[in-house]
C-alpha positions as CSV (number, residue, x, y, z in Angstrom):
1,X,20.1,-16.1,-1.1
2,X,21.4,-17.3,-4.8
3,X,24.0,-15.2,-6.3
4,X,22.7,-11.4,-6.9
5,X,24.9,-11.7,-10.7
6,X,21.6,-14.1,-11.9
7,X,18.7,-12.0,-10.2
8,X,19.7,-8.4,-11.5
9,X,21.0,-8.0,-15.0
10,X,24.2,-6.2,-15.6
11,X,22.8,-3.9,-17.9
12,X,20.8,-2.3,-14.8
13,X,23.3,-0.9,-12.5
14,X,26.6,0.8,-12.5
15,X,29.4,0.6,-10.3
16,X,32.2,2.9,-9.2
17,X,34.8,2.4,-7.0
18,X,35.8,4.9,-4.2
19,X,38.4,4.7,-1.5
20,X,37.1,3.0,1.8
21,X,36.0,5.3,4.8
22,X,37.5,4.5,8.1
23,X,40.3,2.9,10.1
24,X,42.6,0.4,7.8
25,X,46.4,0.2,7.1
26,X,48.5,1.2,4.3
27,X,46.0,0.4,1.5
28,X,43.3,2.7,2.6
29,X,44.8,5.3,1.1
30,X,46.0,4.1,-1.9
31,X,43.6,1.3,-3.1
32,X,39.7,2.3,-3.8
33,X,38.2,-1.0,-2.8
34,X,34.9,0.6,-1.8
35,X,32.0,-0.4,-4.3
36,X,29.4,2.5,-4.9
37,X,26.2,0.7,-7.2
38,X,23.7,3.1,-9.1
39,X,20.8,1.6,-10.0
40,X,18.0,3.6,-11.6
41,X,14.9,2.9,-10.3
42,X,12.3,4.5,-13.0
43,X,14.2,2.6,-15.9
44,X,14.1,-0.9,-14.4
45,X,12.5,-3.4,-16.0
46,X,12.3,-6.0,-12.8
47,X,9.6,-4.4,-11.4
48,X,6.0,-2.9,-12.1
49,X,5.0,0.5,-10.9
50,X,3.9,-0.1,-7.7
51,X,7.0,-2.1,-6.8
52,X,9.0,0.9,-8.3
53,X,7.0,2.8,-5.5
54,X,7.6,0.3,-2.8
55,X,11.4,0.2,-3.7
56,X,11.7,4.1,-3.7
57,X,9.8,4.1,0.0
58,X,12.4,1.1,1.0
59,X,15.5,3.3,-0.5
60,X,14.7,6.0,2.1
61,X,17.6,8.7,1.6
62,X,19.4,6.7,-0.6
63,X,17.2,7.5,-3.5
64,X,18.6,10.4,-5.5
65,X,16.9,13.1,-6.7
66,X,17.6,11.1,-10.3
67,X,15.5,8.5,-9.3
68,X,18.3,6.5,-9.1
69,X,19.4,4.2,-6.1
70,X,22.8,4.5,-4.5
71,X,24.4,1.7,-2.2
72,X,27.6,1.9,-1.1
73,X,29.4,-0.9,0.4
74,X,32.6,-1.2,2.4
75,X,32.2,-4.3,4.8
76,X,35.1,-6.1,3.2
77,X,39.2,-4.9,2.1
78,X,38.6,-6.8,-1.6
79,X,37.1,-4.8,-4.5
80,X,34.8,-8.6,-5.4
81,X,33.8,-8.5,-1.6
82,X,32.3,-5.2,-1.7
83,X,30.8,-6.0,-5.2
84,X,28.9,-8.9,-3.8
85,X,27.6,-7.2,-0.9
86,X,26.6,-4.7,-2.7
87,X,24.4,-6.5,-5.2
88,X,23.0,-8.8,-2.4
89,X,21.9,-6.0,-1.0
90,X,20.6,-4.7,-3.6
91,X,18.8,-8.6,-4.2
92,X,17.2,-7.8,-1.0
93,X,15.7,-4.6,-1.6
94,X,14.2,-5.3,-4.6
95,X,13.0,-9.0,-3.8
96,X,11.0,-6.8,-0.8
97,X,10.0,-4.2,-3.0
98,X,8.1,-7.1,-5.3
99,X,6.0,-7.8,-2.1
100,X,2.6,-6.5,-2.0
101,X,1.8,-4.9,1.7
102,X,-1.7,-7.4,2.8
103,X,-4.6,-5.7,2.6
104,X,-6.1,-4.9,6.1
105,X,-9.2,-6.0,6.8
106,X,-11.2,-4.3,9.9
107,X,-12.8,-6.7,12.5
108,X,-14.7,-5.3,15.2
109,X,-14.1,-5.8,18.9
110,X,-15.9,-8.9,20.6
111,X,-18.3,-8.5,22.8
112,X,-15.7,-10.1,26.0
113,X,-13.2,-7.9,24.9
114,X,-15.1,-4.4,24.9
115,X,-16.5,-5.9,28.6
116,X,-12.9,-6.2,29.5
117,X,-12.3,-3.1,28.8
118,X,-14.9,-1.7,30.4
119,X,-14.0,-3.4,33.7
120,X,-10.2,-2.7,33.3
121,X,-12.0,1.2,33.0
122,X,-13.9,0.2,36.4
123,X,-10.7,-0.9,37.9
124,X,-8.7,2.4,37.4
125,X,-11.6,4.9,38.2
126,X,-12.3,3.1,41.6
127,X,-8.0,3.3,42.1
128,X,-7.7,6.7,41.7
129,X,-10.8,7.7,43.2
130,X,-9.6,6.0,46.9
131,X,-6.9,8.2,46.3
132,X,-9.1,11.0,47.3
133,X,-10.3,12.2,50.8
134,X,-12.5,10.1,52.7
135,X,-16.1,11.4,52.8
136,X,-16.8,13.6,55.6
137,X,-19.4,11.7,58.6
């Protein structure tokens, strides 16, 4: 994917910087390298309604209740590293979000299929019915 800078404007998210969770070396401690993006998904202006919608299903229990969304990412030790991913990320979820679900459209069953059915039916009821006792003579 392109750069994230040139598909989300700046004006439209906010990002904080927290210390890094897990295992590291002297730095964890001290540096705060972890991006944390806010982007607030009533307000935006790259997408319509129902891709607001779609993007608030796709957020899951990263949606706020502020409406806003909140990404945090830590992949990488450098404060530019977690900034990228973080936007890419966010790239993503919005360039899915902009994606209309196809409509389905029923078909019914053909006529071989429902017969093979039928037969694979057939099949199992004969099966489990030798499983039974034999007929008394």
């Amino acid at each position: 994917m392109g750069d994230a800078d040139d598909v989300i404007p700046p004006g439209e998210y906010t990002l904080a910087w927290i210390r890094s969770p897990g295992p590291g070396g002297q730095n964890v401690n001290k540096l705060a390298t972890a991006c944390q993006l806010r982007f607030s998904v009533g307000a935006t202006s790259l997408l319509d309604e129902a891709g607001r919608d779609r993007l608030r299903r796709l957020a899951g229990r990263r949606l706020t209740r502020d409406d806003e969304l909140l990404l945090e990412a830590h992949r990488h030790r450098t404060r530019e590293g977690n900034r990228r991913d973080a936007l890419e990320r966010l790239a993503e979820l919005i360039a899915a979000a902009r994606v209309a679900p196809k409509k389905r459209r029923p078909t019914k069953p053909t006529r071989a299929s429902r017969e093979r059915r039928l037969q694979s039916k057939k099949q199992r009821q004969d099966v489990k019915r030798m499983r039974g006792r034999p007929p008394a003579d």
